[in-house]
PDB file with SEQRES, HELIX, SHEET and CRYST1 records, atoms N, CA, C and O in Angstrom:
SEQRES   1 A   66  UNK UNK UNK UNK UNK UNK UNK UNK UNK UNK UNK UNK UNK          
SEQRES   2 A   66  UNK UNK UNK UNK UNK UNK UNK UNK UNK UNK UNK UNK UNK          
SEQRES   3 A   66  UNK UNK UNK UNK UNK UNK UNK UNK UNK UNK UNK UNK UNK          
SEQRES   4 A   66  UNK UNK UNK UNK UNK UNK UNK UNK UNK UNK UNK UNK UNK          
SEQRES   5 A   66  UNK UNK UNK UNK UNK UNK UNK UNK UNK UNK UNK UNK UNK          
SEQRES   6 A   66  UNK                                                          
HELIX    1 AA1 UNK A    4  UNK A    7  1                                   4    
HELIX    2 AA2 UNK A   27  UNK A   39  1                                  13    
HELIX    3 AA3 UNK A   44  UNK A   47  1                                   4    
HELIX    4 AA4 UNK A   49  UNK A   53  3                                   5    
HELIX    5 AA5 UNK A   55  UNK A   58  1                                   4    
CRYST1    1.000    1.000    1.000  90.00  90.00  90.00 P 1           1          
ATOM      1  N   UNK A   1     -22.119  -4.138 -12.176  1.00  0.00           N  
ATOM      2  CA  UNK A   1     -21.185  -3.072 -12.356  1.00  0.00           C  
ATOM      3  C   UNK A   1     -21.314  -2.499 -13.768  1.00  0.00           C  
ATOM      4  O   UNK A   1     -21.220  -1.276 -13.864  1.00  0.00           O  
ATOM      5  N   UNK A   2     -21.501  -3.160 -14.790  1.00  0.00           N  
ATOM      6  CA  UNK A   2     -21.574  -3.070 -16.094  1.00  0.00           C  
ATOM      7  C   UNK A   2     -23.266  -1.845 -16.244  1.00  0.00           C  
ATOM      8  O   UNK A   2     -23.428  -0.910 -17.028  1.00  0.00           O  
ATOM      9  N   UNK A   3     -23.872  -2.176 -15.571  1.00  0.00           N  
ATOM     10  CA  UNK A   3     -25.264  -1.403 -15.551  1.00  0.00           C  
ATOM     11  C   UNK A   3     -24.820  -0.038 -15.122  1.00  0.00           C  
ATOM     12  O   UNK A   3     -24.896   0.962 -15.836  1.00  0.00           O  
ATOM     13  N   UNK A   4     -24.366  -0.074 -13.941  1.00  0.00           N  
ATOM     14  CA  UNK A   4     -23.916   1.319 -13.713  1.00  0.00           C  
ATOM     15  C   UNK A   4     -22.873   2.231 -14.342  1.00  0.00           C  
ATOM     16  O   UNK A   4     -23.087   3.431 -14.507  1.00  0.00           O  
ATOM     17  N   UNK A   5     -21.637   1.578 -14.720  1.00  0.00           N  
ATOM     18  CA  UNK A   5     -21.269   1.904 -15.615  1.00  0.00           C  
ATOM     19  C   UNK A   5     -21.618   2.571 -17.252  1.00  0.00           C  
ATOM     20  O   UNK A   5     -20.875   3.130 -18.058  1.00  0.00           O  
ATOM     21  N   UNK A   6     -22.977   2.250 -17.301  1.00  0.00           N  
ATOM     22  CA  UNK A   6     -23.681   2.243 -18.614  1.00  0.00           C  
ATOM     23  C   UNK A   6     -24.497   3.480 -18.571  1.00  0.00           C  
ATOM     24  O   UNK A   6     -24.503   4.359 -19.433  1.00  0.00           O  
ATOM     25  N   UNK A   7     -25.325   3.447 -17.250  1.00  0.00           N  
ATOM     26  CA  UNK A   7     -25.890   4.304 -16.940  1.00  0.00           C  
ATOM     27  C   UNK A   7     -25.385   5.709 -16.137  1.00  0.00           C  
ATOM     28  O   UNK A   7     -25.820   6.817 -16.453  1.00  0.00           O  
ATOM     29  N   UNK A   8     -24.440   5.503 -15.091  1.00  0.00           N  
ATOM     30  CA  UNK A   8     -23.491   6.473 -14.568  1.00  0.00           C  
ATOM     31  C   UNK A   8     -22.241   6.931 -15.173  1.00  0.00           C  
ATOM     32  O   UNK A   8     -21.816   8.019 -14.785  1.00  0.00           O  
ATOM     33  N   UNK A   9     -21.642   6.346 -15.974  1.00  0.00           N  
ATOM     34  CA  UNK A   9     -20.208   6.212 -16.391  1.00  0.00           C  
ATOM     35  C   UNK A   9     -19.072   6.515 -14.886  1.00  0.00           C  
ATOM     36  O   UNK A   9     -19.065   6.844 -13.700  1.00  0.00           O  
ATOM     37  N   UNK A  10     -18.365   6.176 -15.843  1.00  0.00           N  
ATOM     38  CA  UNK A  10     -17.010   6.380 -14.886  1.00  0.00           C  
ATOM     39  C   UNK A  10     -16.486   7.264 -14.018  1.00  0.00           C  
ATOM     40  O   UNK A  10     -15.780   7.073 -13.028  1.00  0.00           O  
ATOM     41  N   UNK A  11     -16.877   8.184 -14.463  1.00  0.00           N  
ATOM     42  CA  UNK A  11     -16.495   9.311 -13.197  1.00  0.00           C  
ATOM     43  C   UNK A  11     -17.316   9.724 -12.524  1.00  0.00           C  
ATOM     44  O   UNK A  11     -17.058  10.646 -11.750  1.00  0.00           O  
ATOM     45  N   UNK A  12     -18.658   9.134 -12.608  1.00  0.00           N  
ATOM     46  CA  UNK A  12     -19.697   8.842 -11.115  1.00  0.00           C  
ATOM     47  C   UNK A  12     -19.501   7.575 -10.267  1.00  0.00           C  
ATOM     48  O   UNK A  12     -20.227   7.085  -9.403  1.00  0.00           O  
ATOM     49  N   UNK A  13     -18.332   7.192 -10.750  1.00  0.00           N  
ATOM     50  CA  UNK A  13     -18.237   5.441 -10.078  1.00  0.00           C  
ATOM     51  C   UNK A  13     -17.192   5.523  -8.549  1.00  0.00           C  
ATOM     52  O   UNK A  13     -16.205   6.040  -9.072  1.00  0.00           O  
ATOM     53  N   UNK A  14     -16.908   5.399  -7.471  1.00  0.00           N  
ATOM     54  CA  UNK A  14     -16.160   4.909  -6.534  1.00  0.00           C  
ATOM     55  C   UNK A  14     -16.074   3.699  -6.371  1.00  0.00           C  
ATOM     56  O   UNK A  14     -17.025   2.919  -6.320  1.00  0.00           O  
ATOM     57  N   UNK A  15     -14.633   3.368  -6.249  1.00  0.00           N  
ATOM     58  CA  UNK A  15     -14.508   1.511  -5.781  1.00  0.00           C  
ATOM     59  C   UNK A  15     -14.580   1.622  -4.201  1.00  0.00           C  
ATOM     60  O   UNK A  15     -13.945   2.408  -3.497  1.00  0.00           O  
ATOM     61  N   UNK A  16     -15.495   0.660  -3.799  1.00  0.00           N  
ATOM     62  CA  UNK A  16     -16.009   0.051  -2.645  1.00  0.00           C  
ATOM     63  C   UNK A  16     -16.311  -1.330  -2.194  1.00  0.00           C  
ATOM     64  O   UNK A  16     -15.899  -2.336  -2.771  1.00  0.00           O  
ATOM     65  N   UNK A  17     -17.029  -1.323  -1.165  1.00  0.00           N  
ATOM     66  CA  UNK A  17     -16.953  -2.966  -1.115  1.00  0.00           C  
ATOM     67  C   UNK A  17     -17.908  -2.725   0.553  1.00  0.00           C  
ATOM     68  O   UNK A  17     -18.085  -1.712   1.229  1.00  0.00           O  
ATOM     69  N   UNK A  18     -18.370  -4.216   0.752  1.00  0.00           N  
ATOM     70  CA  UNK A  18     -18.621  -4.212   2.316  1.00  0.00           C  
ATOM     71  C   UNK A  18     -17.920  -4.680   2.958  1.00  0.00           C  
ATOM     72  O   UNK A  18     -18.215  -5.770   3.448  1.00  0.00           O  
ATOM     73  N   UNK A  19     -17.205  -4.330   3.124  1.00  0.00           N  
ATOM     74  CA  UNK A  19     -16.080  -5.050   4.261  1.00  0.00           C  
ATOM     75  C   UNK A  19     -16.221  -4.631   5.168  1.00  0.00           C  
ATOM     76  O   UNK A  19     -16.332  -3.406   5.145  1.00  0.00           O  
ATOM     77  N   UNK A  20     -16.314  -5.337   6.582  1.00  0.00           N  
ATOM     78  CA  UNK A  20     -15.746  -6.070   6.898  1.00  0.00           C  
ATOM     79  C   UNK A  20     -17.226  -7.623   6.681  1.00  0.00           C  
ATOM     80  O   UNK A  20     -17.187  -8.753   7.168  1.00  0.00           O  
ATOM     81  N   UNK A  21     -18.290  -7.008   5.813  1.00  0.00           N  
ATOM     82  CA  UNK A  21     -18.801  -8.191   6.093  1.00  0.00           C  
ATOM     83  C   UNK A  21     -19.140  -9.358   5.370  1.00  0.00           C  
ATOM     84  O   UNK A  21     -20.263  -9.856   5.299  1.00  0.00           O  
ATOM     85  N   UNK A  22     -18.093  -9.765   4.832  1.00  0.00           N  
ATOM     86  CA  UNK A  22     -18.133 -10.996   3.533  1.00  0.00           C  
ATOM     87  C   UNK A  22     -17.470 -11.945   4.950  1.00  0.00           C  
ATOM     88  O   UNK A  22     -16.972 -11.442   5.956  1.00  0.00           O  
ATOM     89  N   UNK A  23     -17.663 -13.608   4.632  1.00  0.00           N  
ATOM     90  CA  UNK A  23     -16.883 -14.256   5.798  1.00  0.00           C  
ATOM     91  C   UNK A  23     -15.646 -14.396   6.392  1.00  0.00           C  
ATOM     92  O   UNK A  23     -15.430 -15.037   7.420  1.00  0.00           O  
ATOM     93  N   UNK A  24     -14.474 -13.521   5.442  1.00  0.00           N  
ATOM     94  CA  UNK A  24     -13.507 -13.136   5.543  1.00  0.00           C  
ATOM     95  C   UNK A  24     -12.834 -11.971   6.148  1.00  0.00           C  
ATOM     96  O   UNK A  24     -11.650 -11.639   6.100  1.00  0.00           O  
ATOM     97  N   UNK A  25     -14.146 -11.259   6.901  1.00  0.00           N  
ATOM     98  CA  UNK A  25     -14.237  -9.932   7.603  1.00  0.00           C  
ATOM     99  C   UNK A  25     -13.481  -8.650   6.546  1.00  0.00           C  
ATOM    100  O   UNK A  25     -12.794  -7.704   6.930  1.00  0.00           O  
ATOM    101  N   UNK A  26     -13.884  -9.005   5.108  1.00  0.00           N  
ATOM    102  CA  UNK A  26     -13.284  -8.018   4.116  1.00  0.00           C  
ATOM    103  C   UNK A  26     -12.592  -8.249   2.836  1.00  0.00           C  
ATOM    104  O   UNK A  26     -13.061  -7.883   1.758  1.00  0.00           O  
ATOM    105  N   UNK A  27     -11.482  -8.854   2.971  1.00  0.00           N  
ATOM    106  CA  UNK A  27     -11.099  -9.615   1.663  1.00  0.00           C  
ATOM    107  C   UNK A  27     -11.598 -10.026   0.422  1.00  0.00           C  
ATOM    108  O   UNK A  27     -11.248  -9.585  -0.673  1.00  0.00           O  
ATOM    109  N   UNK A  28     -12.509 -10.972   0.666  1.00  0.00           N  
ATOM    110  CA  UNK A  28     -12.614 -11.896  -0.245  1.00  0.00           C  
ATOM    111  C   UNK A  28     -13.743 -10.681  -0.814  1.00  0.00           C  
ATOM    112  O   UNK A  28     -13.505 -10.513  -2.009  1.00  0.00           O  
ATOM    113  N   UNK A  29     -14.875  -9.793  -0.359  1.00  0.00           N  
ATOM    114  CA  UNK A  29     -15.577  -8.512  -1.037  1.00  0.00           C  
ATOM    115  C   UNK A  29     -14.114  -7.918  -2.042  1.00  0.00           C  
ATOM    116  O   UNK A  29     -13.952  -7.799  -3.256  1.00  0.00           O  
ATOM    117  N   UNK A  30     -13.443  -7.711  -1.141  1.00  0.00           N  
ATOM    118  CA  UNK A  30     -13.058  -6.109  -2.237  1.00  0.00           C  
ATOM    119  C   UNK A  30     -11.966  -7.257  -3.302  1.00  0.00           C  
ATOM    120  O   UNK A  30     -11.625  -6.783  -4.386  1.00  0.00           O  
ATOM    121  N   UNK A  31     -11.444  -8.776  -2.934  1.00  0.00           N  
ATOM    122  CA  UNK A  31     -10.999  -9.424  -4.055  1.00  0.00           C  
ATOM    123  C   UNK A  31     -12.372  -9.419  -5.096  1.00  0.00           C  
ATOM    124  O   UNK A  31     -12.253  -8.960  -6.232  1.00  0.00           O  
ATOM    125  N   UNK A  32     -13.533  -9.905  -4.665  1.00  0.00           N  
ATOM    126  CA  UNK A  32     -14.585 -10.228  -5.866  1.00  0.00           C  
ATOM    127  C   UNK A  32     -14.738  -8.760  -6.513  1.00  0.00           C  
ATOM    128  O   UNK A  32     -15.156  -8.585  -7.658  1.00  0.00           O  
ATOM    129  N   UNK A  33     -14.378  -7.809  -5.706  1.00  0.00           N  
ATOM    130  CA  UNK A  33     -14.885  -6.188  -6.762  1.00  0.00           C  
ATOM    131  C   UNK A  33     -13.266  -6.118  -7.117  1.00  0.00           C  
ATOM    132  O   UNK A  33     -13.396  -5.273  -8.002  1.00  0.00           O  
ATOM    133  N   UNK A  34     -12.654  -6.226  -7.107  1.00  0.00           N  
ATOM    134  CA  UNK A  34     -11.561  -6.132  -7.710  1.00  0.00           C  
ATOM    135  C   UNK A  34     -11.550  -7.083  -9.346  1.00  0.00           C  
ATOM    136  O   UNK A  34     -11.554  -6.701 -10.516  1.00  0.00           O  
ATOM    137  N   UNK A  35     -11.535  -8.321  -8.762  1.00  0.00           N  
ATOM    138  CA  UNK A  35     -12.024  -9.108 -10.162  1.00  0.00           C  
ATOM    139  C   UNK A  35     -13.023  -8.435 -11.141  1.00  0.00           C  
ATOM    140  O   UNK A  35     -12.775  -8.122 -12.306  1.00  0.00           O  
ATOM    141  N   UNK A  36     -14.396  -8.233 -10.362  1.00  0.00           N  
ATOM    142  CA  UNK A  36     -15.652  -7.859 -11.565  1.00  0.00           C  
ATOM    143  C   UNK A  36     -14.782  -6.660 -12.112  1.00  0.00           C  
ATOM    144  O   UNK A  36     -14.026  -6.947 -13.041  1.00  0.00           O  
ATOM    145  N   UNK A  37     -14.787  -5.204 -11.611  1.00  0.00           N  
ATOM    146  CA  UNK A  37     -13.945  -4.173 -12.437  1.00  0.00           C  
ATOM    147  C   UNK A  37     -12.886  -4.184 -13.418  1.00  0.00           C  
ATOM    148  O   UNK A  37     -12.658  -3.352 -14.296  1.00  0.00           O  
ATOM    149  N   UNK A  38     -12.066  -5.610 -13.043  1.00  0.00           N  
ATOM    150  CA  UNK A  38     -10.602  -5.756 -13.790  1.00  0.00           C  
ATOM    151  C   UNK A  38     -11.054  -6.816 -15.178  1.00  0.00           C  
ATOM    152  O   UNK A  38     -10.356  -7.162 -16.131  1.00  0.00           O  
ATOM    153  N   UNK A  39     -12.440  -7.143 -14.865  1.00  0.00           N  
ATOM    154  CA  UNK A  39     -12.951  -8.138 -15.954  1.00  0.00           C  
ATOM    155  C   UNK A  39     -13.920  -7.290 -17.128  1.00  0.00           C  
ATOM    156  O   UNK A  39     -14.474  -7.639 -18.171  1.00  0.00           O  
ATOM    157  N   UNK A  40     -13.852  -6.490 -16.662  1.00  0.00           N  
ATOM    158  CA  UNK A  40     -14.662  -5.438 -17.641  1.00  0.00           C  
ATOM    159  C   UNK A  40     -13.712  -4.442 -18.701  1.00  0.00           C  
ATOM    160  O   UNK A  40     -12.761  -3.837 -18.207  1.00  0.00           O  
ATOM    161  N   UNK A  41     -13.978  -4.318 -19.999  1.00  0.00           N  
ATOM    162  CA  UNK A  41     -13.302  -3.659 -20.754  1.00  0.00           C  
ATOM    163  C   UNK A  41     -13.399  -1.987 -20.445  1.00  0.00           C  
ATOM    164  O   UNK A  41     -14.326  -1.184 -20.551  1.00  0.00           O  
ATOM    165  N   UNK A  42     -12.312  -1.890 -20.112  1.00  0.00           N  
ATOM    166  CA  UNK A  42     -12.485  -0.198 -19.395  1.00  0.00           C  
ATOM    167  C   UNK A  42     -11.006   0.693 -19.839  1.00  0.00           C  
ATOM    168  O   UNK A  42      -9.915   0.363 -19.374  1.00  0.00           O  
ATOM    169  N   UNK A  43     -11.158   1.736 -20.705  1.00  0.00           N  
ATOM    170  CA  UNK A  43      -9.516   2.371 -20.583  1.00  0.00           C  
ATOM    171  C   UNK A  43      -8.510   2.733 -19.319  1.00  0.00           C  
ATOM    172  O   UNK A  43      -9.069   3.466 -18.503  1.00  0.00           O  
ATOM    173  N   UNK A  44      -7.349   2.432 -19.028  1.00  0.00           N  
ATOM    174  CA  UNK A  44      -6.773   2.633 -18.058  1.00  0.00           C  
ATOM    175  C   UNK A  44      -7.161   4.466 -17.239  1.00  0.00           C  
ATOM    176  O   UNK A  44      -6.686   4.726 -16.133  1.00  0.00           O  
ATOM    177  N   UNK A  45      -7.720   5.131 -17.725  1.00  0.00           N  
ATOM    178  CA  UNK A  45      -7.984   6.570 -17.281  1.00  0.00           C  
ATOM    179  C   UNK A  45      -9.482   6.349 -17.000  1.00  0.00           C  
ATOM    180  O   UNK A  45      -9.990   7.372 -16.540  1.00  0.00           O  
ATOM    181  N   UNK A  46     -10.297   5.379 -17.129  1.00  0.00           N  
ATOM    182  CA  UNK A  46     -11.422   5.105 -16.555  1.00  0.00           C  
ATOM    183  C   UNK A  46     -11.148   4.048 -15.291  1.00  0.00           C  
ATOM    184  O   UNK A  46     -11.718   4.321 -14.235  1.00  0.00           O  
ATOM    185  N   UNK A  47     -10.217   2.729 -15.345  1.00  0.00           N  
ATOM    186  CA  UNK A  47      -9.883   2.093 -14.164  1.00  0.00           C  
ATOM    187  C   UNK A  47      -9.496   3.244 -12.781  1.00  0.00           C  
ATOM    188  O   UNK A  47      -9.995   3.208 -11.656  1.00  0.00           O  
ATOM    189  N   UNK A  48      -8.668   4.026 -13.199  1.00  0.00           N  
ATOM    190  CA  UNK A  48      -7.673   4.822 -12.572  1.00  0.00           C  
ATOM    191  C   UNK A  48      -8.669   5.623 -11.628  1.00  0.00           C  
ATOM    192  O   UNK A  48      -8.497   6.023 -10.477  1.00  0.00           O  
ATOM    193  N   UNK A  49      -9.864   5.742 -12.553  1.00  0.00           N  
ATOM    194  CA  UNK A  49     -10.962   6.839 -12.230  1.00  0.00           C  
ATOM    195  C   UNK A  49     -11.858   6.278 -10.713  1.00  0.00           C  
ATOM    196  O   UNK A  49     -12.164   6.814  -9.649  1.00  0.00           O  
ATOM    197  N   UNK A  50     -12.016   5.138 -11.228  1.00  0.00           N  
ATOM    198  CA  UNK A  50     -12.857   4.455 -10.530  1.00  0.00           C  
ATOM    199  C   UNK A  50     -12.105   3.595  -9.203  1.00  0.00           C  
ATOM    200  O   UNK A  50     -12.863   2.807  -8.637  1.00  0.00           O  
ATOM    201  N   UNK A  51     -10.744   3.675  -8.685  1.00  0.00           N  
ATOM    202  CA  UNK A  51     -10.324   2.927  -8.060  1.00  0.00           C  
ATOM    203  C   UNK A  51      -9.684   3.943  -7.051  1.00  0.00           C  
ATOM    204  O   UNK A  51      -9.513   3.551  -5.896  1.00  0.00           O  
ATOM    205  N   UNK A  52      -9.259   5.423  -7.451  1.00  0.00           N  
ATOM    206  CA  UNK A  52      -8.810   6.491  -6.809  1.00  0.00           C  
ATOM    207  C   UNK A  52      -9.272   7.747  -6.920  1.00  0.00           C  
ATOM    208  O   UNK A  52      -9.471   8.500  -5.966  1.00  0.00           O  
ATOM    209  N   UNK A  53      -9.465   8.019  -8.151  1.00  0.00           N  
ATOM    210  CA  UNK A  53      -9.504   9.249  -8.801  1.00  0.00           C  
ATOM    211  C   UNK A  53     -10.376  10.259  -8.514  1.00  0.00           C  
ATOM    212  O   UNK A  53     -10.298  11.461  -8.258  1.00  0.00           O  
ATOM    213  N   UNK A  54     -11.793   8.886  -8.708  1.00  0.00           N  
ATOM    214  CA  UNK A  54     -12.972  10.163  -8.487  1.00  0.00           C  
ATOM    215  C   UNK A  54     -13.044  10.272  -7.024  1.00  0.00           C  
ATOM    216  O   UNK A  54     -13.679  11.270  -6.684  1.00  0.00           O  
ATOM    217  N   UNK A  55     -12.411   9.272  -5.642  1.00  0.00           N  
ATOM    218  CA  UNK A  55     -13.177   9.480  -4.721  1.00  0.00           C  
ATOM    219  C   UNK A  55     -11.772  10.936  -4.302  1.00  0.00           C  
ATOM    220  O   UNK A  55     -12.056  11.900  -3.591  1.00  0.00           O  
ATOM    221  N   UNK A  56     -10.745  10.786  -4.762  1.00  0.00           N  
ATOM    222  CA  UNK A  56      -9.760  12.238  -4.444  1.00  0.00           C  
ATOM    223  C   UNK A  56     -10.082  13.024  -4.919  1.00  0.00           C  
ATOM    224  O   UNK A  56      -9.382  14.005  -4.667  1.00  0.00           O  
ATOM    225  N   UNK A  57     -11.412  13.346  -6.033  1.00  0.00           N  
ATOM    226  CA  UNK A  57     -11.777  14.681  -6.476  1.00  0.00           C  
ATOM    227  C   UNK A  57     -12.643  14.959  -5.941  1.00  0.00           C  
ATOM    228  O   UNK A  57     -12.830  16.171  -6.054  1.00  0.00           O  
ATOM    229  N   UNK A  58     -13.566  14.348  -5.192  1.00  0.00           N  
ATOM    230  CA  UNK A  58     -15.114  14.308  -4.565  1.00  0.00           C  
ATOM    231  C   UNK A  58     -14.718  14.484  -2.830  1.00  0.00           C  
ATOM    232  O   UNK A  58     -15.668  14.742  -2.091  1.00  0.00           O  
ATOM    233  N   UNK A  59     -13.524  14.362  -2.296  1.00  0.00           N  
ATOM    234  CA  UNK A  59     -13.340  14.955  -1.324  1.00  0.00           C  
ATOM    235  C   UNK A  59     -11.934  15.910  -1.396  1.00  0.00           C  
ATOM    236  O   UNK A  59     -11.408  16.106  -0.301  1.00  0.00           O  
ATOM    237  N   UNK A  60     -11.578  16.241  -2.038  1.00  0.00           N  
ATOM    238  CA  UNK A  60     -10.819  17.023  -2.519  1.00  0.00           C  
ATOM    239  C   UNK A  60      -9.018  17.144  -1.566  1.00  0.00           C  
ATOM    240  O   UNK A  60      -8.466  17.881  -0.749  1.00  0.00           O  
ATOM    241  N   UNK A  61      -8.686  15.745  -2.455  1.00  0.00           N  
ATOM    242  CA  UNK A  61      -7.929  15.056  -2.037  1.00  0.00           C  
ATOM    243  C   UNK A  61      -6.684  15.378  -3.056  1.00  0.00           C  
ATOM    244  O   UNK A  61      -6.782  15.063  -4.242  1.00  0.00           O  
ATOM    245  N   UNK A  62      -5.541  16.002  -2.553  1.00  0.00           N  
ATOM    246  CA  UNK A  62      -4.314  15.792  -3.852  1.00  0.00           C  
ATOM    247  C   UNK A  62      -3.660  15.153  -3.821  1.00  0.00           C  
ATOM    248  O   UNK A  62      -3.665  14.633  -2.705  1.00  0.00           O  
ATOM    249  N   UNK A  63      -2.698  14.621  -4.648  1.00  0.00           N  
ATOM    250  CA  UNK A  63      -1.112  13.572  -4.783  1.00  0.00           C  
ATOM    251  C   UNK A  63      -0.249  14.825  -4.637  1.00  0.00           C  
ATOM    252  O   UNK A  63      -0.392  15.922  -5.177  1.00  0.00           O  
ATOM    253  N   UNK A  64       0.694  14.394  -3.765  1.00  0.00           N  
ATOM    254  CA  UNK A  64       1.749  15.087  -3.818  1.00  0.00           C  
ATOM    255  C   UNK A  64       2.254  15.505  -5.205  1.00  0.00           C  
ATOM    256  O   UNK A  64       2.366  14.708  -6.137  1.00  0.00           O  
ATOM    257  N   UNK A  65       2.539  16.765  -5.275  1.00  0.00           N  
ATOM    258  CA  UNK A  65       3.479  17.255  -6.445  1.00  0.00           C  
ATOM    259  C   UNK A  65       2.135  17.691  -7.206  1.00  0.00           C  
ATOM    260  O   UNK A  65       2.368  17.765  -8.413  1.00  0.00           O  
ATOM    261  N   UNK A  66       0.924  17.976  -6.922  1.00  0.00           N  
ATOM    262  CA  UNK A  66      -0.177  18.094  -7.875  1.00  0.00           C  
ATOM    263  C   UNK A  66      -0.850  19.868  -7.191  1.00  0.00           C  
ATOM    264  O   UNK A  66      -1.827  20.402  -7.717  1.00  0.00           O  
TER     265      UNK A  66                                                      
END                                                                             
């Protein structure tokens, strides 16, 4: 994650995972990408980016009130 990050930055990043196919049919993937991302030094407007942000700008997705 740290590579891509380095090389893509943050607002080329989407959080993903393979789920359903870790042995947990999902979980325990998006817990381990949850961990690696939350273990990395990142500003909260880069987490934010990478966990919602960019994939609601890349399909052009709004929050209410926006």
């Amino acid at each position: 994650m740290r590579c891509s990050l380095d090389f893509f930055g943050a607002n080329h990043l989407l959080f993903a995972s393979d789920s359903p196919f870790d042995p947990e049919k999902g979980p325990g993937y998006i817990r381990a990408t949850i961990a690696n991302l939350e273990s990395l030094e990142l500003s909260e407007a880069d987490r934010q980016a990478i966990y919602a942000g960019n994939a609601r700008r890349v399909l052009g997705v709004r929050m209410s009130g926006q």
